[in-house]
C-alpha positions, 0 to 999 in steps of 0.5 A, spaced: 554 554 601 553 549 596 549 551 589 543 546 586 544 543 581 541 546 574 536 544 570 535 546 563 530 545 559 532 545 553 528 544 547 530 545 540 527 549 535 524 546 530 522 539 534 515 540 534 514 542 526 518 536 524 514 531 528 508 533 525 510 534 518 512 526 518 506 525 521 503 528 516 508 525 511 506 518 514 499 519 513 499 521 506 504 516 504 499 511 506 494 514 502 498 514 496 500 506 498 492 505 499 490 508 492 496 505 488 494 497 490 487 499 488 489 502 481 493 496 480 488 491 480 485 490 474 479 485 471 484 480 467 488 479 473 482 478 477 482 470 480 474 470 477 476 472 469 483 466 470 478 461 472 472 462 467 478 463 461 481 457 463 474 453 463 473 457 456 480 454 453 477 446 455 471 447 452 474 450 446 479 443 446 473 439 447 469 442 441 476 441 437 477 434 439 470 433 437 472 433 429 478 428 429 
């Protein structure tokens, strides 16, 4: 008599709380990325206020250059 061969189903016991605390930890550190690049950003760096301070500064020098 030939015995089967065994099949173990071994699962180890902390498998399923680690996957769901690193989904976890994934989602939240998304969020954090999320809030920290909206915080970041600021009106003096904006693209508009660059543009009109540049706009601002050639006005002001041709203004000056008038009263030489």
């Amino acid at each position: 008599m030939a015995k089967s061969n065994r099949n173990f189903n071994y699962k180890p016991r902390f498998q399923d709380d680690a996957a769901k605390d690193n989904n976890a930890n994934i989602k939240t550190e998304w969020q954090n990325l999320k809030h920290s690049r909206s915080r970041k950003k600021s009106f003096l760096s904006s693209p508009l206020f660059l543009v009109l301070f540049l706009i601002t500064v050639l006005i002001i020098m041709y203004v000056l250059s008038q009263y030489e």
